[in-house]
N, C-alpha and C positions, 0 to 999 in steps of 0.2 A: 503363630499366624492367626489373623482377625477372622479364622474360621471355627463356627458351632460345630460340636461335636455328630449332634444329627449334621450328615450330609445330603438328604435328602432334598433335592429343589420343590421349594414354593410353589405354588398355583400361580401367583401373580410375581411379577418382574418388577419389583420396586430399586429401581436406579439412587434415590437419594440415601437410602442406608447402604448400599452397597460403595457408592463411592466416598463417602466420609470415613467408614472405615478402612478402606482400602490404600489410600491415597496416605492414611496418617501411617498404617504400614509399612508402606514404602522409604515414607521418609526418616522415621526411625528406626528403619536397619540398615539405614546406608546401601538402597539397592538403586539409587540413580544413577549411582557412579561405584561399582562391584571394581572390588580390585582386582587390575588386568594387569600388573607392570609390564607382562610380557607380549600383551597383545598389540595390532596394529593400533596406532592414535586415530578418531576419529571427531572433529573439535568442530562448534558451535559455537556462536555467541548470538546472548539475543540482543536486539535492538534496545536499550535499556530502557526500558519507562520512565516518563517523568517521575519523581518522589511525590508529586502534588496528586494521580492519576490516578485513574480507576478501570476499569473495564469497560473497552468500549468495543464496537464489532469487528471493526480494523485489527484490534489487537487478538480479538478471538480468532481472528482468523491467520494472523502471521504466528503467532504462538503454536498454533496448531499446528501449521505446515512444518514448525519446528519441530515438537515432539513426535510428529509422523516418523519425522526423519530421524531423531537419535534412538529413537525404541526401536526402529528398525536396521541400524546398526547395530545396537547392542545385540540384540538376540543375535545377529549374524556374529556375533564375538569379538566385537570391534573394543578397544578401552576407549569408549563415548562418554566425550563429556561436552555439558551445554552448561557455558558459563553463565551467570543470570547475575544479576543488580539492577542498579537506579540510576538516574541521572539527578545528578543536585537540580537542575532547570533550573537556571538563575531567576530570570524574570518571571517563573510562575510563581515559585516558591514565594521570593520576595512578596510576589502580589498575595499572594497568600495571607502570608502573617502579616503585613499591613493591613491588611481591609480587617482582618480581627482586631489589631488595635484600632484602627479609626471604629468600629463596632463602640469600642468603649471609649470613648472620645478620645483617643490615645493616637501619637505615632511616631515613627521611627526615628524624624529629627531631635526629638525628646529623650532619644538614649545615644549615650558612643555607640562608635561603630561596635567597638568590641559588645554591649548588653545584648545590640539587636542582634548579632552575631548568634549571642548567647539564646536569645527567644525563639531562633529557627530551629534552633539543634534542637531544642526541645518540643518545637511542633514537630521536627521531623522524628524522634524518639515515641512521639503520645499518637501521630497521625499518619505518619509515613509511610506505612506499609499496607495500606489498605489493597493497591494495586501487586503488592506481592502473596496475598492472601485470597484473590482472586483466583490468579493464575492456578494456585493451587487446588480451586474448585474447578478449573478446567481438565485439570492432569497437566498438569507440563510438567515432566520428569526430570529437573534443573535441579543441579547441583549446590543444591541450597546451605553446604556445610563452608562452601568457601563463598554465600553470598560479596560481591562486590556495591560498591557507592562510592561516585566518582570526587566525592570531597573526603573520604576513607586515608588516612597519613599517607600508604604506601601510591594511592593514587597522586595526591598531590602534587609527592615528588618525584612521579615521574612529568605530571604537568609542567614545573616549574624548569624541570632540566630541560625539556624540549623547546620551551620557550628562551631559556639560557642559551641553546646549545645553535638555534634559529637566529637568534640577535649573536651569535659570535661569527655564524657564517653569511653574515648579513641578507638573510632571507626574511628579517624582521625587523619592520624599521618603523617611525614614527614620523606619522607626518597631517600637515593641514589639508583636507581632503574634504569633497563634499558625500555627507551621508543620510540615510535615512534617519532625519530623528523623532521619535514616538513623546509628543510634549506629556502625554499621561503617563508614561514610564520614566520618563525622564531620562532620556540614554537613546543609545545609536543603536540601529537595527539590521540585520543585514537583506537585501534584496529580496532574498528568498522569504523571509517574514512580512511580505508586505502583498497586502492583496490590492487587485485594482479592482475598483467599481464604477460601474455607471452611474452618475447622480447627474439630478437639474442643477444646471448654474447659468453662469453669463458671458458673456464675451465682450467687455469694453471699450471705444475707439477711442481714441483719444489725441491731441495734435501735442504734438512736441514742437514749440515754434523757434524758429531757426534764429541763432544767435545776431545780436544788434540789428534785428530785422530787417534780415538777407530777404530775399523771393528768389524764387525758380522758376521754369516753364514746366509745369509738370506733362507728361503726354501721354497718355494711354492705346493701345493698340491692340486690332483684333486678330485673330490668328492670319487674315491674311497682310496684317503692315496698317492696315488703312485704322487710321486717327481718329475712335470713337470719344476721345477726351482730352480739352487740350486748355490748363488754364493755369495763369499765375497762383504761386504758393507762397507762402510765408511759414511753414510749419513740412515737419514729416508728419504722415500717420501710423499708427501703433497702434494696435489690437493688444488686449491682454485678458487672462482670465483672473490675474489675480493682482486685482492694482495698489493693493498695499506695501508690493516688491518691489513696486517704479523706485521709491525714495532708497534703493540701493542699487539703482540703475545704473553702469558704467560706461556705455553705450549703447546708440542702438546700430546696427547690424543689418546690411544688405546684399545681395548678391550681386559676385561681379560682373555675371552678365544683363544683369536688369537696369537697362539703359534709363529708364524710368528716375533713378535716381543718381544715374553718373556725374549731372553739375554739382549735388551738393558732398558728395563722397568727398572726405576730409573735413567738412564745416561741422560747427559744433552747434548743438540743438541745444535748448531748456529742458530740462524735467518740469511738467508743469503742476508743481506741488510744492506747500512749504511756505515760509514765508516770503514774498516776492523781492525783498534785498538781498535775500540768502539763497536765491534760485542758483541748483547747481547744472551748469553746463556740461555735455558728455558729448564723445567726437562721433559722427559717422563712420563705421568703419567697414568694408568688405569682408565677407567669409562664404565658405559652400554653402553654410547651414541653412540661411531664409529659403525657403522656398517661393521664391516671386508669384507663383499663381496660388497661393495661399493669402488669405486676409490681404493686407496690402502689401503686403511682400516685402517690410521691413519688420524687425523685431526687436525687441530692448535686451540688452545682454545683463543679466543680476547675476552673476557666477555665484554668488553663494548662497543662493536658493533657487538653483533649477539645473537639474543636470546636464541638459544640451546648452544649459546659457557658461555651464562650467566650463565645458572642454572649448569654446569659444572665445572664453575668457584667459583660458589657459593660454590658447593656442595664439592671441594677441597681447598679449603681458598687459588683460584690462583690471585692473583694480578688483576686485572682488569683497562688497560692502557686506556684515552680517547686520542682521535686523531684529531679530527678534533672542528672547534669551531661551532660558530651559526650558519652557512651558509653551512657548510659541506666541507669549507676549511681544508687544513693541518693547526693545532694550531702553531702559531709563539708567543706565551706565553712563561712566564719564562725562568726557565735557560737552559743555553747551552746542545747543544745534550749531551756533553761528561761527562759533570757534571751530567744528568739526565741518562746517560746510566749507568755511572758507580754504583748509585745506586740502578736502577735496577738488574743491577748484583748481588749486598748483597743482597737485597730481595730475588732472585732467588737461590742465596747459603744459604738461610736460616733466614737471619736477619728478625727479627721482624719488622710489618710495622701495619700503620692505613691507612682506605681508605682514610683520609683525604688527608695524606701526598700523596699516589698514585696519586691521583684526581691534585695535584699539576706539578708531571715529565711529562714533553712535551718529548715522547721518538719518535718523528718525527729530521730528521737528518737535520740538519742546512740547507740544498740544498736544501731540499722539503717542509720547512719551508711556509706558505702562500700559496701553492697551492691548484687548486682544486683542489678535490679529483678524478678525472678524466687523470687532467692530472697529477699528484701525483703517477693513476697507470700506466700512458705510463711510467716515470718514472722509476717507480719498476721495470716493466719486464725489461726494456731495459737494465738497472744496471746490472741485476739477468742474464740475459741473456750473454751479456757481458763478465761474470766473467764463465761463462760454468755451471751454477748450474739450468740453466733450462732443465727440461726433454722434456715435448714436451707441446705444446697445443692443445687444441680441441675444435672445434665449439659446441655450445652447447644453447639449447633453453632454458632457464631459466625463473624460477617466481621473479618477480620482484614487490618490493611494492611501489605504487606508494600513494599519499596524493590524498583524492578526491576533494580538495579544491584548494589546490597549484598547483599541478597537474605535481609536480617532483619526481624524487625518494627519500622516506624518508630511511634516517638513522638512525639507532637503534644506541641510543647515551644514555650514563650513565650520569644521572644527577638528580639534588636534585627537588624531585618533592610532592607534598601533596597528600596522599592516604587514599580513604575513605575504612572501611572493609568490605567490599559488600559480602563475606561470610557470614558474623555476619548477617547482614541485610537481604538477602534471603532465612532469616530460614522461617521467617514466610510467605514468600511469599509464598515457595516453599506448606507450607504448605497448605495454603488457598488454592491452586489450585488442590490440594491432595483429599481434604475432602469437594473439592464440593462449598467453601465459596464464591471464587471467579472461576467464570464459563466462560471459555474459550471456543470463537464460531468463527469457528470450532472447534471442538475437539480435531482435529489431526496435532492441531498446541500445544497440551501438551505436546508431547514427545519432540520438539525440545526446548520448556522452558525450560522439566525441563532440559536435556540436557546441557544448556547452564547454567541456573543456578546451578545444582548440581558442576560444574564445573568454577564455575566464578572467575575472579581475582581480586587482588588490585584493584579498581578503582583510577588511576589516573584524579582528578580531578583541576588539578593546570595547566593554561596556559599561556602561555609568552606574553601580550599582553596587552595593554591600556586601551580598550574598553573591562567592565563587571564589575561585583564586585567584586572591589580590596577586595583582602583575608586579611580579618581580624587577624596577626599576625603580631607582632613587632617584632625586633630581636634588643640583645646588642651586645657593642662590643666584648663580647667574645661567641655571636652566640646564649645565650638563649633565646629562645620561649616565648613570651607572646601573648595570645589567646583570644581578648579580641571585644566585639561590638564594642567599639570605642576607640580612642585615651587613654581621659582621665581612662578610666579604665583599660587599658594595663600600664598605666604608674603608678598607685597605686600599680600595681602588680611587678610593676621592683624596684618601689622605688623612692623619691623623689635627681633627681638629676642624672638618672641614662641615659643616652644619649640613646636614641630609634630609630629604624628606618619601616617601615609598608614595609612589605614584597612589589614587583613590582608587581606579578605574581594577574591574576584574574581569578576567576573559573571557570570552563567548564561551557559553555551554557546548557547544559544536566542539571547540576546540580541546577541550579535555576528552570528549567522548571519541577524539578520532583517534585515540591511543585505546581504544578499548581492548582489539583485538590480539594485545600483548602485554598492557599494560595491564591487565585482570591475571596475567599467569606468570605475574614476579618482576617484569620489567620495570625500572631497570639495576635490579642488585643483581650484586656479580652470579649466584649460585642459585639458578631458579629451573631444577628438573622439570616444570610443568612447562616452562616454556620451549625449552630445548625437546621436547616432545612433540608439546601441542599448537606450535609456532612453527609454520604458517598453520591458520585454520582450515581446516574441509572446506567449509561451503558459509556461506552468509545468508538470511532470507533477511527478505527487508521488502517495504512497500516500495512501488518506482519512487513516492514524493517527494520518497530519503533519500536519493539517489544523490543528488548535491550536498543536500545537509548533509550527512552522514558517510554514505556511501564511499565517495570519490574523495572525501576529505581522509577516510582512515586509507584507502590505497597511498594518497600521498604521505601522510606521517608510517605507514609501514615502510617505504619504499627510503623514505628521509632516515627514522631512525632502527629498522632492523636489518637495511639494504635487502627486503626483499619483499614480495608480495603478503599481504595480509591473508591471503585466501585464495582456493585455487579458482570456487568456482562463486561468481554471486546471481541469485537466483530472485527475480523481479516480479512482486504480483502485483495484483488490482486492486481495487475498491472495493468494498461490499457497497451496493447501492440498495435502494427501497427498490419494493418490490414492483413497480413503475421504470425503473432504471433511473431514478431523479437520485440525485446528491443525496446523503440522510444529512440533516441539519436539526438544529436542535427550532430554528426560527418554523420551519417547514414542518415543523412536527412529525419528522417520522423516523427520528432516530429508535434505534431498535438495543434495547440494553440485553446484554448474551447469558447476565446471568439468570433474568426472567425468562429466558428460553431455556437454561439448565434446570431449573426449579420444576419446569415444564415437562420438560420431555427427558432432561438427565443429558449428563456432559455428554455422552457418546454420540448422542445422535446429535448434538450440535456438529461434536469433532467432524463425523460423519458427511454433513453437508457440506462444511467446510473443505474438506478434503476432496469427495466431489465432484462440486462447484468447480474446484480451483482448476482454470484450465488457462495456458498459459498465455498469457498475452491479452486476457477478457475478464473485466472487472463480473464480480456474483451479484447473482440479483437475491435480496433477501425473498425467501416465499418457508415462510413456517408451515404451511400444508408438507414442502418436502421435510423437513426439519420432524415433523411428525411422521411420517412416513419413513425414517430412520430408525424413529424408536418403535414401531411395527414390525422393520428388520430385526431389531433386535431379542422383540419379544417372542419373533417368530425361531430366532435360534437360541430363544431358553427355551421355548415348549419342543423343541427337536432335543435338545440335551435331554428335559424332564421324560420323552419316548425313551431316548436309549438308556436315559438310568432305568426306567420301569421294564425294561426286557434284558437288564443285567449288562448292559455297555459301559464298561468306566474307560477310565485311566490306560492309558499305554505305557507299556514298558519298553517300546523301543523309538528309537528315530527312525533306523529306516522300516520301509512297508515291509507289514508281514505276509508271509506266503499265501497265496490267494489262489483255487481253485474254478470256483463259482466266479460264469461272467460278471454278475455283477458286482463284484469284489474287484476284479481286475480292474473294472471299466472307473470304478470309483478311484481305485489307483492312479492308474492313468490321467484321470480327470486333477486329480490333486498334484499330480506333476508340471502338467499344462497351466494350471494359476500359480504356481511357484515361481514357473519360467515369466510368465506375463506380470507378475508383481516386482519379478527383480529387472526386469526390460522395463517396465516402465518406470521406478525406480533413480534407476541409473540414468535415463532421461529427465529424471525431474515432473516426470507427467504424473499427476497427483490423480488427478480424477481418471484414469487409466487403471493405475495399482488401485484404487476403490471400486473402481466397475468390476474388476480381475474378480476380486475377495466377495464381490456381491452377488454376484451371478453367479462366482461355482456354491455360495452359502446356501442365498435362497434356490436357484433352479436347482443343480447338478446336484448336492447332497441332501435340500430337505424335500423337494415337491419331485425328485426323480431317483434318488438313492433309498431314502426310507422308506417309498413304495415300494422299491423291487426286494423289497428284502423282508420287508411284515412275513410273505408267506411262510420263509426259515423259520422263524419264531414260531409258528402255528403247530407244529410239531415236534418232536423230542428234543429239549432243550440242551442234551448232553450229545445231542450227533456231530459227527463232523463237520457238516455243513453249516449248523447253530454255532458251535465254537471258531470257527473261521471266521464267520462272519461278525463275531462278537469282536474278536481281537482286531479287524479290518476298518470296522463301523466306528469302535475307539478312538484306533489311529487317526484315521478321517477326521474324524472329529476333532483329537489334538492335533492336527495339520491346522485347521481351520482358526482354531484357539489362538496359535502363534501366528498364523499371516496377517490376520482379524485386530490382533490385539497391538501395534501402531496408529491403528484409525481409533479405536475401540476398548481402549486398556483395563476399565472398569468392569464391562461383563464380565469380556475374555476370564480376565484373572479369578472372579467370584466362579465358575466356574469350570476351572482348570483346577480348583480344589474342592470344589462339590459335585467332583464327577471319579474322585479316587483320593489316596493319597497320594503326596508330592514332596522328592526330596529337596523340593526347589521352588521359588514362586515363577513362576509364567511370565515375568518382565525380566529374568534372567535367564530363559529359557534358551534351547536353540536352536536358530532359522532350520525348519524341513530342509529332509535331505533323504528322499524318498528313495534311493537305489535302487530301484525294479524295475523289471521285464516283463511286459503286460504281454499276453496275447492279443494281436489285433484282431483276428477271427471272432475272439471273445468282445472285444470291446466296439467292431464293427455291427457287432448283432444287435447290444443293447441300443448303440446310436439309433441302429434301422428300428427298435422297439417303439424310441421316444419319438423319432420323429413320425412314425405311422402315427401313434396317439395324439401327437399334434396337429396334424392334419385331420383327423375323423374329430377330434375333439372341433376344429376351427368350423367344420363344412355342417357340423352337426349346428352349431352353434350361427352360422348365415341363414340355415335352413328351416331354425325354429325346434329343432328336436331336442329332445329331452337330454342331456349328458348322461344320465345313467343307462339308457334307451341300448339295450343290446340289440348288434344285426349283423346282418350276415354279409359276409364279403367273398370277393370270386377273382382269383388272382390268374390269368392265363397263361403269360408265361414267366413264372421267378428266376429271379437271379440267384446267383449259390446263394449269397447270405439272406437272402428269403427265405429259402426251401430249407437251408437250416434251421433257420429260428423257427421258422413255423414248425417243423418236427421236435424240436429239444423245448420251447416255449409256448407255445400253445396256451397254456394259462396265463403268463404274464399280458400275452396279448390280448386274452379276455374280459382278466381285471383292468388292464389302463386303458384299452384304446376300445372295451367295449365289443369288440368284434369277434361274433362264433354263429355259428361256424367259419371257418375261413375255408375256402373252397379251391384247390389248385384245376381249374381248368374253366370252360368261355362259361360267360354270366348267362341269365337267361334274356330272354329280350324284354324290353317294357323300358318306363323310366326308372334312371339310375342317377348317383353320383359318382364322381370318380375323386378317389385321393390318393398322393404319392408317398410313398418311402423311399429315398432313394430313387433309383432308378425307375422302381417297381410300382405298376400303377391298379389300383386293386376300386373293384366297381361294386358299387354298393346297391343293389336294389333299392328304391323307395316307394312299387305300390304296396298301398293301404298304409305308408306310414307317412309321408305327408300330401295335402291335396295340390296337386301339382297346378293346377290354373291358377287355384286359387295365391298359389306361392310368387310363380312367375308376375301374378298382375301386382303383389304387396311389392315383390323387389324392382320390377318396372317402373313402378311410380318412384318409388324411394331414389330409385337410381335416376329416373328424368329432376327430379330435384336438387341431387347432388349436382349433376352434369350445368344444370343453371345456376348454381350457386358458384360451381366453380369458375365458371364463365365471366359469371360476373366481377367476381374478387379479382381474375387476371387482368379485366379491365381496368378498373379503380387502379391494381398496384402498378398497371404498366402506364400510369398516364403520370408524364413529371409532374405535375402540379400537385399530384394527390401524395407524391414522395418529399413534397419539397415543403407544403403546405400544413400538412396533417399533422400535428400532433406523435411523437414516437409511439407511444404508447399503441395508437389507430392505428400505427403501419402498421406495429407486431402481433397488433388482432389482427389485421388482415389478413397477413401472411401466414398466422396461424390457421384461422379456417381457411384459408386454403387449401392449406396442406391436412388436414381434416377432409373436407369435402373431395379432394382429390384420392386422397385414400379413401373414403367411403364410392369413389367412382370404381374404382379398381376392385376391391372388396367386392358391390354388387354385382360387379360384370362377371367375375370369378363364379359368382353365385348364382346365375342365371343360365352360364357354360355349362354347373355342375347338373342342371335341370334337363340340358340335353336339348 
């Protein structure tokens, strides 16, 4: 053991050598995982980190919640085990090792797939681990001897069979679809990767003039019928925000009750763009979608780039033109504008087509051929403009989608993509979460489930990109499918002789990880003990944000390939936010890095806050004041260790409490039963900052700042008495009671001393949960209550009234209750030393002013002439109190008026409502204080 032979504790409480050697301890004796074969299973999985990642506060804080949770099983005897790895991250990783080659003017197209293949392994072998060398300065007790990585062989293939086994029960299939595509990644994205923002943009009108120049009556009307506009037209209008799209325009679109345009419904308009012999005609056609009291209440249908213009497009068999290529350039592919325009025209007068053939016509104009798409639309308008067919434009704040990884704007592009039927799959999830199977914590994160699930899409899981597992399908040359694990068995299925080629595209990172919570324990070869053990999991932590990514994707592949739930119970937290409650971002500057807070103040007290903080259903707000005010706790329960080593308190030799005499042995018994029961109740609810309140309040109040006073006096005299050695084997216990509840949130001290407080035939992380057996006296444990709380009250009234805390006085109790008149005969001196009061006097006080304070029932009156000047008192807490009472006044004003709730800034409301609640309790406080004056 990484323990010096002096056991003696330090003066000072240095957290950073205690936990480097502690932690390397653990992991080279194999105590994160003690072999239990015969014990109950108790199974974790963590959320994998990316391979490219490092420690960020989010992670400090779900990692946490983990390790809370399996050190607190294990010690209860559980065979706990928290599976740990990586996630390959396709698109970070890639990004990764390209932006290094392009560093050295170097890049990926310059090698086979197989070299660049070859250059990530070995970023990931030289760079990889940095976010798993992290975690281990936090403590996470993970089972680091069966590390997982989900491009690892046995991972793989369990990838590839799932995706086999999905395309054989046709829950996987391939198809032309429109997607999110990232031009700076180059590849498809899925929904949830895509953030939306507000940016400045435009809004431009523009006339689409009606074929062999038709006219209409156009008419406008006000909500009551009456005809505020009534004039011949030659043209529809068309609002757009991105007029580069028009030239894949297939028509435009209007509502069937918007009378407004019912003569021309069926006629066929101009796109007005392009060169004017090759202008392509597109028909007007009816749908729900235009919103008539929107812009002009017609709308151009581009299905393959724009997703309500898809389903539109779908839903009328309209042509769907692409436009631009990988990169979000105008396509400079095949044949000529005039030759692709002109058959777009047949299409449009009716000819029969396949999306094949579509997918083929470049109907971008030879001029705009190769641009971006940006400037493709200065372009547009300028044309549009030019020829008089522009109406007007308008500034306009628009959502824009931007990729959260490229971090451009994505293009909604039609292309051939693999799709899993995530409908099909979240029957049974849906249901499990229905009827109880699988138990969602909080609760109030089930209506957003099912929300999203009763409603979920295609899964697109097919990405454009090098790095992951290549998707197991071949294609011939005339395009048919074979589905196969490997080579040779996709080629029995085509036939011998028959030229093959393996799809490019590798599968979403999502989708390898949703096999995590089985495929990490041997799935799926036939003979895997871990799994048939530790399959289904215990519990899941995970952030809500995963809840789609992740979450709900492994219920569906558990439910697909183990027929049964992943996990009994999955457990949702917050955010860490800044300490404002604003987002941390790295732009906003106030991302908060966890290991400069462990360097700081040492893992514990991070854990600590973490733990908490976490309160269910409410993101944390970072405040390092508390974070340091952890490591305060902490140092306040080494210098309570360093008291009872120096009066001869070590090590216990039993689990349960030893025989106890003296009330205050019992009372501390008792008390250490009461946080056992409150750590394992809140526990088994998941309430994190409950089990931390438990363990902190009986640390610091009940055993350092009210056990170790009642007990100094034993030690003052003969060290060999009964009462001395009782209390020594009690004060022990107590103490390793606290060591093991403590050391879940806390695993560094605890352990550093649970061996510098005795010998141990065992280290403290494979200890085991209290299990106190005893029978307290309540008479005894009744007395000490009334002890502490008498001292809290003379200590509180002393303390409003300006008197001295050490200030001995005299008290006059009239009539006691039994457990008064007890204590006050068998303790007398306790009541002298803590609560300051002697004599205490059983019968009526004399007259004059007094204070009065309670214990209990019992109300005991303190004389104060000559010990403070009573005018003078009354007039300091008179004012103080007319100040609080206007202070308070005013604050309920401010908070109760909506404009100042609705107006103000968050931050302002929760100062307010802070002093508030400050000046409210200094109202209550004074008034108390000014009754005690009589």
């Amino acid at each position: 053991m990484p323990n010096p032979t002096d056991t003696t504790l330090p003066t000072t409480f240095d957290p950073a050598d205690i936990e480097a050697r502690w932690y390397a301890h653990w992991e080279t004796n194999g105590l994160f995982r003690p072999e239990r074969p015969e014990a109950e299973a108790f199974t974790i999985v963590n959320p994998p980190p990316n391979v490219t990642g490092s420690l960020h506060i989010g992670h400090a804080l779900d990692n946490t919640l983990q390790d809370v949770v399996i050190r607190y099983e294990r010690l209860r005897g559980k065979d706990a085990l928290w599976v740990v790895g990586t996630d390959h991250a396709g698109i970070a990783t890639q990004m990764v090792v390209e932006r290094q080659l392009e560093e050295r003017q170097d890049k990926r197209t310059n090698y086979t797939r197989e070299d660049f293949i070859a250059k990530v392994w070995e970023w990931k072998e030289e760079s990889g681990g940095t976010i798993t060398r992290q975690l281990r300065r936090l403590g996470c007790s993970m089972d680091w001897s069966r590390e997982q990585f989900t491009m690892d062989p046995h991972f793989t293939a369990a990838v590839i069979k799932t995706f086999v086994d999905l395309y054989n029960d046709g829950l996987i299939y391939r198809d032309k679809r429109l997607v999110n595509w990232d031009p700076k990644l180059k590849t498809a994205i899925s929904d949830l990767e895509v953030e939306s923002r507000e940016v400045k943009g435009h809004m431009w009108h523009f006339k689409y003039p009606l074929a062999n120049g038709a006219t209409y009556t156009y008419v406008e009307r006000d909500a009551e019928g009456n005809v505020v506009l009534e004039e011949e037209r030659d043209y529809i209008s068309i609002a757009t925000t991105r007029p580069e799209t028009m030239l894949g325009d297939g028509a435009v679109a209007v509502h069937p009750s918007d009378a407004r345009y019912a003569p021309i419904v069926g006629m066929m308009c101009e796109i007005p763009v392009g060169p004017k012999e090759h202008r392509r005609l597109i028909p007007i056609i009816t749908d729900d979608y235009p919103d008539p009291d929107f812009g002009s209440g017609a709308v151009k249908i581009t299905g393959a780039h724009d997703e309500n213009d898809y389903g539109v497009a779908t839903r009328n068999g309209i042509p769907m033109y692409r436009l631009m290529d990988e990169v979000a350039a105008m396509r400079s592919d095949g044949a000529p504008y005039a030759e692709c325009a002109a058959r777009a025209r047949e299409i449009a007068a009716g000819a029969e087509f396949s999306a094949k053939e579509v997918d083929t016509l470049n109907l971008v104009p030879d001029e705009y051929r190769g641009l971006d798409r940006y400037e493709a639309r200065k372009r547009v308008v300028a044309d549009i403009d030019a020829e008089g067919l522009m109406i007007k434009v308008e500034d306009k704040v628009i959502m824009q989608p931007f990729g959260d990884r490229g971090g451009v704007v994505i293009e909604p592009m039609l292309t051939d993509q693999w799709y899993v039927n995530a409908a099909e799959l979240a029957k049974k999830p849906i249901a499990a979460v229905q009827t109880g199977e699988i138990q969602i914590v909080p609760k109030s994160w089930e209506k957003t489930f099912f929300n999203w699930m009763n409603d979920i899409q295609p899964w697109c899981v097919s990405r454009q990109l090098w790095w992951g597992h290549r998707i197991p399908a071949w294609f011939d040359a005339e395009g048919n499918i074979y589905v196969a694990e490997n080579a040779e068995q996709a080629q029995k299925q085509a036939g011998e002789g028959v030229a093959l080629r393996q799809d490019e595209d590798v599968l979403d990172t999502w989708f390898s990880s949703a096999l995590w919570p089985f495929a990490t324990l041997g799935w799926p070869e036939g003979d895997a003990p871990l799994l048939a053990k530790h399959f289904p999991n215990s519990l899941l932590i995970s952030g809500f944000d995963i809840l789609f990514f992740w979450d709900a994707r492994m219920m569906m592949m558990g439910f697909y390939n183990m027929g049964q739930k992943p996990w009994d119970r999955l457990y949702l937290h917050g955010l860490v936010r800044a300490a404002d409650g604003a987002k941390m971002s790295k732009s906003k500057g106030n991302v908060v890095d966890p290991l400069g807070l462990i360097d700081q103040y040492g893992a514990d007290a991070l854990r600590f806050f973490m733990a908490a903080m976490e309160s269910q259903g409410r993101d944390i707000k970072m405040d390092e004041k508390r974070v340091e005010g952890y490591r305060n706790f902490a140092t306040k329960l080494w210098n309570a260790a360093r008291f009872c080593q120096s009066n001869g308190i070590g090590a216990s030799d039993t689990i349960k409490a030893p025989l106890a005499r003296l009330a205050a042995n019992q009372w501390i018994i008792g008390e250490v039963q009461q946080c056992v029961t409150a750590i394992e109740n809140a526990m088994a609810d998941l309430r994190f900052d409950a089990a931390a309140n438990a363990i902190y309040q009986f640390t610091w109040s009940k055993f350092c700042d009210w056990y170790l006073e009642l007990i100094k006096p034993v030690f003052a005299g003969d060290a060999d008495s009964p009462p001395a050695i009782e209390t020594r084997a009690v004060a022990g216990w107590a103490l390793d009671q606290i060591l093991v509840m403590l050391h879940p949130f806390m695993p560094f001290i605890t352990e550093e001393l649970w061996h510098k407080l005795g010998e141990r035939p065992y280290e403290l992380i494979v200890a085991q949960w209290p299990k106190p057996e005893a029978e307290v006296s309540k008479e005894a444990t009744d007395a000490i209550d009334w002890v502490i709380d008498l001292t809290t009250s003379t200590r509180s009234a002393k303390n409003e009234l300006g008197i001295a805390p050490g200030a001995k006085l005299a008290a006059w109790l009239a009539a006691p209750s039994n457990v008064a008149a007890r204590t006050i005969e068998r303790s007398s001196a306790a009541i002298e030393r803590l609560a300051r009061l002697t004599p205490v006097t059983i019968g009526d006080p004399p007259a004059g002013p007094a204070m009065q304070v309670t214990a209990g029932e019992d109300v005991f009156v303190i004389p104060l002439e000559g010990i403070v000047d009573i005018a003078a008192e009354k007039a300091r807490l008179e004012k103080a109190l007319a100040a609080s009472q206007k202070e308070a006044k005013s604050l309920e004003g401010r908070l109760s008026n909506p404009a100042f709730a609705e107006k103000a800034k968050p931050e302002a409301v929760e100062k307010a409502r802070a002093d508030l609640a400050h000046h409210s309790g200094e109202v209550e406080r004074l008034t108390a204080a000014l009754a005690r004056l009589g």
